[in-house]
Backbone as a printed PyTorch tensor [residue, N CA C, xyz], in Angstrom:
tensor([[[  0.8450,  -1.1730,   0.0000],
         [  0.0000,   0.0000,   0.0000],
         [  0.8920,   1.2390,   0.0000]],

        [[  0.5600,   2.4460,  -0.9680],
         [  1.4650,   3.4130,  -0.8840],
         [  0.5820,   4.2620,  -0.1420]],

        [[  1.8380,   5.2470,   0.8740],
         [  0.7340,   6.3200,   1.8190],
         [  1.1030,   7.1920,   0.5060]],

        [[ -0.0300,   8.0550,   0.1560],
         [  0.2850,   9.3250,  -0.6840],
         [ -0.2780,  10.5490,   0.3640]],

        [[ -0.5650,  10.3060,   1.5830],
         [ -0.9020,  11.4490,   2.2160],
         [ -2.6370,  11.5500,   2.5970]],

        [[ -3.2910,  10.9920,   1.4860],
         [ -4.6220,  10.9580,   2.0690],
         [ -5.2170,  10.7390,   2.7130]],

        [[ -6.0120,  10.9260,   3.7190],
         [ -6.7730,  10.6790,   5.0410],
         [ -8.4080,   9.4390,   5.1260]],

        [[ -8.0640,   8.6810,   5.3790],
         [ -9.7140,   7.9860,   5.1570],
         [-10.0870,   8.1800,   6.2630]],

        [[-11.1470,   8.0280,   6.3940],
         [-11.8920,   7.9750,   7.9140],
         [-13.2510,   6.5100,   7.3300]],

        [[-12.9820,   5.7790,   8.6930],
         [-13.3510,   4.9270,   9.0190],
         [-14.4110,   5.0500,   9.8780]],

        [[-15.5600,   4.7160,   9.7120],
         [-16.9550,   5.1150,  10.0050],
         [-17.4070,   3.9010,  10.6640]],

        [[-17.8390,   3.5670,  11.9710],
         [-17.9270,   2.4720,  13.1040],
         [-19.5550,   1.8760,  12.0810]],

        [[-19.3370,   0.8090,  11.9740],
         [-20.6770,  -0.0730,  11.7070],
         [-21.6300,  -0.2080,  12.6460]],

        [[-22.9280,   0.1310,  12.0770],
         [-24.0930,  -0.6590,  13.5970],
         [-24.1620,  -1.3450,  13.6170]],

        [[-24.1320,  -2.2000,  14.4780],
         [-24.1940,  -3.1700,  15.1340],
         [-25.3540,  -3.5810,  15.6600]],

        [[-26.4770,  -4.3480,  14.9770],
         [-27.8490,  -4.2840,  15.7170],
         [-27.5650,  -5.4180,  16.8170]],

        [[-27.4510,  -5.7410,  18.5490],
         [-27.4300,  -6.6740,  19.5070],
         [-28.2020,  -6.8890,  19.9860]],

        [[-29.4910,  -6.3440,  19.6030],
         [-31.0020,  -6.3790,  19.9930],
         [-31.0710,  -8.2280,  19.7740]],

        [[-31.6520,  -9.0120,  20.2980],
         [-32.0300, -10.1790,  20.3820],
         [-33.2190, -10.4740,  19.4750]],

        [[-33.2800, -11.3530,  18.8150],
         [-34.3090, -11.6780,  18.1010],
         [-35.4010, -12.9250,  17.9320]],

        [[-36.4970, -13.1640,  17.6540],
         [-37.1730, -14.2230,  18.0330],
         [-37.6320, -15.1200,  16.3900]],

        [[-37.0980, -15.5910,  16.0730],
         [-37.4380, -15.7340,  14.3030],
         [-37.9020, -14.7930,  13.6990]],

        [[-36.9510, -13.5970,  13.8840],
         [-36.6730, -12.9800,  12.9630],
         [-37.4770, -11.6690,  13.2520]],

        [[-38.2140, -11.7950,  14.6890],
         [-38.8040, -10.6840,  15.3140],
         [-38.0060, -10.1630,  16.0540]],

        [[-38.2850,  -8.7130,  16.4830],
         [-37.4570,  -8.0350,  17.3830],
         [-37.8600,  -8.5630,  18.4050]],

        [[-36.7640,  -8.4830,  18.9820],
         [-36.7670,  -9.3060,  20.5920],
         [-37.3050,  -8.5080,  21.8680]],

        [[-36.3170,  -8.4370,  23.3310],
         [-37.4180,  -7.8850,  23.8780],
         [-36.9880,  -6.5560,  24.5360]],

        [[-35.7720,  -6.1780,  24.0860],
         [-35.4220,  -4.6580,  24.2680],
         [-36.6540,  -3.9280,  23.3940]],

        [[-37.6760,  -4.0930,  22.5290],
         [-38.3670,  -3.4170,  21.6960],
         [-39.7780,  -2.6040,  22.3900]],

        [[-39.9600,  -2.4670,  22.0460],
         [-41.7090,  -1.9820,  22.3020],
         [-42.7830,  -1.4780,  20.7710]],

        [[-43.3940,  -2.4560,  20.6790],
         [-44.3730,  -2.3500,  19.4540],
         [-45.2420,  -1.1850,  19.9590]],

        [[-45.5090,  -0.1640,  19.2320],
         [-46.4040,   1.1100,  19.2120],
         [-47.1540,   0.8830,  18.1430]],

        [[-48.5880,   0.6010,  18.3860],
         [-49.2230,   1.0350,  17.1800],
         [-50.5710,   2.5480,  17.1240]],

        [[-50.4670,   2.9920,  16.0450],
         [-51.2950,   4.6340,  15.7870],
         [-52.0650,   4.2300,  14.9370]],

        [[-53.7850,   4.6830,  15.4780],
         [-54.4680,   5.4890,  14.5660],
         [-54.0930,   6.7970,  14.2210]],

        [[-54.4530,   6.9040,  12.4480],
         [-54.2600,   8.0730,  12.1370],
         [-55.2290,   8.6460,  11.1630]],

        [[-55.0590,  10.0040,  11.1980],
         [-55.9030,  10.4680,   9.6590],
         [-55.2210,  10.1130,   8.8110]],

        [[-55.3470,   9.7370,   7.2580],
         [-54.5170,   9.3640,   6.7220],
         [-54.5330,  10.8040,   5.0440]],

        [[-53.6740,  11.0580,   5.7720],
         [-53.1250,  12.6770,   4.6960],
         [-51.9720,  12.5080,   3.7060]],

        [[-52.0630,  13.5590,   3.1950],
         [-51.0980,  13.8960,   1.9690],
         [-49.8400,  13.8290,   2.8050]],

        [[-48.8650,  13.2350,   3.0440],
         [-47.7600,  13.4560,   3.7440],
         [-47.6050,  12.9620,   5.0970]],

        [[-48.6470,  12.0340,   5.7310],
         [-48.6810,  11.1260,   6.7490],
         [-47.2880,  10.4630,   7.1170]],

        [[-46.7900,  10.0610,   5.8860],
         [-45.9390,   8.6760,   6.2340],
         [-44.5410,   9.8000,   6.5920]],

        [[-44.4440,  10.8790,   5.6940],
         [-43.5270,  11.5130,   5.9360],
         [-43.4200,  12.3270,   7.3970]],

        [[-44.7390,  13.3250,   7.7680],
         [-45.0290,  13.7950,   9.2510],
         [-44.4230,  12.5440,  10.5990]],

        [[-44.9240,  11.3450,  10.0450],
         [-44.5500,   9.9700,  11.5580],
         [-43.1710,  10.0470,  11.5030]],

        [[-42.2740,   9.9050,  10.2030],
         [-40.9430,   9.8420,  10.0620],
         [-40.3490,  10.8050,  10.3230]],

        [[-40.2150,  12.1180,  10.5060],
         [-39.9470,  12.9610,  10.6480],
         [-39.6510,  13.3160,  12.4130]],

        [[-41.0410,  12.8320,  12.9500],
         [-41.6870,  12.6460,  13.8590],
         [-40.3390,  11.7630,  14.7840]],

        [[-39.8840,  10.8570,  14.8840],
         [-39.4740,  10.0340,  15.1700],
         [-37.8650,   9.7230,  14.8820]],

        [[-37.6200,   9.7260,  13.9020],
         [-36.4880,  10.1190,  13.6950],
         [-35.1320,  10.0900,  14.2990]],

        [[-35.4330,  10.7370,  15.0390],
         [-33.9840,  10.9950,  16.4980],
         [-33.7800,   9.9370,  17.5330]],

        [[-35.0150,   8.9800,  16.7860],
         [-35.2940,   7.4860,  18.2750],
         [-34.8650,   6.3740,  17.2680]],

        [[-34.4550,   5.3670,  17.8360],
         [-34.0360,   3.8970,  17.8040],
         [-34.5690,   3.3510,  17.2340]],

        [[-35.7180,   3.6580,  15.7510],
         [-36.5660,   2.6870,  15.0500],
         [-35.8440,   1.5830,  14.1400]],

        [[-36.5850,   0.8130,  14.9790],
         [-36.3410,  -0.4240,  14.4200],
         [-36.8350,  -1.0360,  13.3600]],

        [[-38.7350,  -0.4800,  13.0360],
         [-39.5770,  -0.7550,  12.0500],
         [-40.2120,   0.2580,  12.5000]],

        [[-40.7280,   0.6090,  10.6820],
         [-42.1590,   1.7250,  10.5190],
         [-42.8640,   1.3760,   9.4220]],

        [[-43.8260,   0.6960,  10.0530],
         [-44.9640,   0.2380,   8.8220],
         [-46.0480,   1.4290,   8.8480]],

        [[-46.7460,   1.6010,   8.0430],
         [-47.6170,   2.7580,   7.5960],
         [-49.2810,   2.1440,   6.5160]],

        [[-49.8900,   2.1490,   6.9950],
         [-50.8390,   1.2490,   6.1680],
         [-52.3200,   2.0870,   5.9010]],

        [[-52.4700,   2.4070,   4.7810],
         [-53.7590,   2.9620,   4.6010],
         [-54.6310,   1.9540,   4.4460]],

        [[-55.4560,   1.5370,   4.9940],
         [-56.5270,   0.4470,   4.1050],
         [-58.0380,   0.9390,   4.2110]],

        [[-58.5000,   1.7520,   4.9050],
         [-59.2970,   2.4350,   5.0050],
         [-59.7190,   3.7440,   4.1940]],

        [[-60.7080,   4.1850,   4.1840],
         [-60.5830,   6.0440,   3.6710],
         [-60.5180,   6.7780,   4.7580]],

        [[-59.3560,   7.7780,   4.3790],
         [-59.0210,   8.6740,   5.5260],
         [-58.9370,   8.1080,   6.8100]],

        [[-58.1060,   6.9950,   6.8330],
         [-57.9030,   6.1580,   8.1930],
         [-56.4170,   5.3890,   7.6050]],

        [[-55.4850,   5.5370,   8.6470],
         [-54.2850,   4.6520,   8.5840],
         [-53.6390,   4.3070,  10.0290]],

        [[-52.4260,   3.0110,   9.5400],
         [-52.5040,   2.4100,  11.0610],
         [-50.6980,   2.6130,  10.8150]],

        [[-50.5170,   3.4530,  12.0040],
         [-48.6210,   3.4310,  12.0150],
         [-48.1330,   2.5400,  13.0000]],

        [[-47.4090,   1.1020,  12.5670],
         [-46.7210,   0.3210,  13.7630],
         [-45.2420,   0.6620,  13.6420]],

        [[-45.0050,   0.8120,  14.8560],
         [-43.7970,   1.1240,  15.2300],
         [-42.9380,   0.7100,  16.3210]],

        [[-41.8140,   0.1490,  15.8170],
         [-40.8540,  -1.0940,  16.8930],
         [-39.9040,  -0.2480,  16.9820]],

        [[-39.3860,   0.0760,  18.5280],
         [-38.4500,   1.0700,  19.0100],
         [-38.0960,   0.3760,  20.2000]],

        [[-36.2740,   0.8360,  20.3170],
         [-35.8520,   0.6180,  21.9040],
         [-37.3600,   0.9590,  22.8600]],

        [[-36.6910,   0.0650,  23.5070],
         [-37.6360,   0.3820,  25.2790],
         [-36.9200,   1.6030,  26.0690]],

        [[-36.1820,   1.5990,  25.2150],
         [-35.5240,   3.3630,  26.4660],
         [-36.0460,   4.7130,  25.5710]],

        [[-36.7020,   4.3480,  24.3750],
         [-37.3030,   5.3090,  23.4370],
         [-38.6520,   5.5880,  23.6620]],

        [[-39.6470,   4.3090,  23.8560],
         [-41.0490,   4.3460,  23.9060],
         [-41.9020,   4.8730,  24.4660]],

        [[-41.3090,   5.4700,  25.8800],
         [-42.4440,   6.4370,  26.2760],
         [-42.2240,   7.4500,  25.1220]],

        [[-41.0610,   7.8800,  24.8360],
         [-41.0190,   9.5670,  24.6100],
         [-41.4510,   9.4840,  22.9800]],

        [[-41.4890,   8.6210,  22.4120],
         [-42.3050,   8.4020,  20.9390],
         [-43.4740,   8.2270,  21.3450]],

        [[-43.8890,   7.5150,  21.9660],
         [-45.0950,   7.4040,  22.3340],
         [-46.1880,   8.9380,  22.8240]],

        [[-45.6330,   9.6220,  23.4080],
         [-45.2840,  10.9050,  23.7530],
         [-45.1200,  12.0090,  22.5610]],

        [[-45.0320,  11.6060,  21.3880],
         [-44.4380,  12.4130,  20.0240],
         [-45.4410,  11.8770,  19.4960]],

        [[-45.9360,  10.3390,  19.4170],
         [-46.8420,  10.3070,  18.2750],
         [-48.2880,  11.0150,  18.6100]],

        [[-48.4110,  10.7600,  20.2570],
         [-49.8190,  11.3960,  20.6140],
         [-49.7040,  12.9480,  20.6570]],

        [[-48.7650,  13.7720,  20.4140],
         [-48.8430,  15.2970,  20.2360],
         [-49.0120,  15.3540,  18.6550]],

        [[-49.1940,  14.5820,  17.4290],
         [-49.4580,  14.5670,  16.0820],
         [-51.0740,  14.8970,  15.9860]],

        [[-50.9790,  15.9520,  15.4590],
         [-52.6250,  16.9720,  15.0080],
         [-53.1510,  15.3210,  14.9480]],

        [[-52.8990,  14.4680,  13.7570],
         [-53.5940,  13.4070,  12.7570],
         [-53.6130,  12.4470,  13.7730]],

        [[-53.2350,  12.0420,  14.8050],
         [-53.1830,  10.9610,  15.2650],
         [-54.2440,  10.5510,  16.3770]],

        [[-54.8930,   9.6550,  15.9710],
         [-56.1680,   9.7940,  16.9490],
         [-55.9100,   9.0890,  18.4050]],

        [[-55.0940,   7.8260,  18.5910],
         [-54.8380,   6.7910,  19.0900],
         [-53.5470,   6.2270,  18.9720]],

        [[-52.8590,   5.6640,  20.0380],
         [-51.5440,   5.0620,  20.3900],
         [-51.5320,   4.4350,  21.3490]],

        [[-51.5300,   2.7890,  20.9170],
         [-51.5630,   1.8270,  22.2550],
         [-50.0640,   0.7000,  21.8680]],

        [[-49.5370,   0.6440,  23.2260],
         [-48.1670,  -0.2660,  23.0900],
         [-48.9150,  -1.5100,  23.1730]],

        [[-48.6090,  -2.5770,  21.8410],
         [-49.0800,  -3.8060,  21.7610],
         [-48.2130,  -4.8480,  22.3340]],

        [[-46.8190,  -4.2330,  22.9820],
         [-45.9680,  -4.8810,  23.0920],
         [-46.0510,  -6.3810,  23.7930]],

        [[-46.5960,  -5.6100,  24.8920],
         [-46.8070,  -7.1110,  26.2820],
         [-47.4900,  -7.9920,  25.8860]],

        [[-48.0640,  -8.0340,  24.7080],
         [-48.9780,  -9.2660,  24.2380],
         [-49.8520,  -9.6410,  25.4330]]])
């Protein structure tokens, strides 16, 4: 290898150590699921929304008119305070943790 002087930088990999159950998130997680209105820019407002937290999954599902369902798998050291973010959303009618089965 020749040094010619150039600098790389080496950027740490994530590492997901979250535990998993065939192929489900394990039990550091907490499943959140939202009713929502379902608007021009929904999927983008939740993402936006959230963002700065540990998501693990964001499903987004219209199947209704003007009704959609946001599930969302996040650290357990995240879930109140998303939980907390999704219920301050104008559109969001409802947010219950499905987690505990």
């Amino acid at each position: 290898m020749v040094d010619d002087g150039t600098q790389v930088l080496e950027a740490p990999r994530y590492d997901d150590h979250s535990p998993t159950i065939d192929g489900r998130p394990g039990f550091d997680t907490v499943r959140l699921v939202a009713r929502m209105r379902h608007g021009r820019g929904g999927l983008a407002r939740v993402a936006a929304t959230v963002n700065n937290f540990d998501v693990r999954q964001l499903t987004y599902v219209s199947a209704e008119f003007d009704a959609a369902t946001v599930d969302v798998v996040v650290h357990e050291r995240d879930a109140a305070r998303v939980e907390a973010k999704l219920r301050r959303m104008v559109d969001v009618i409802d947010v219950v943790d499905v987690s505990s089965g």
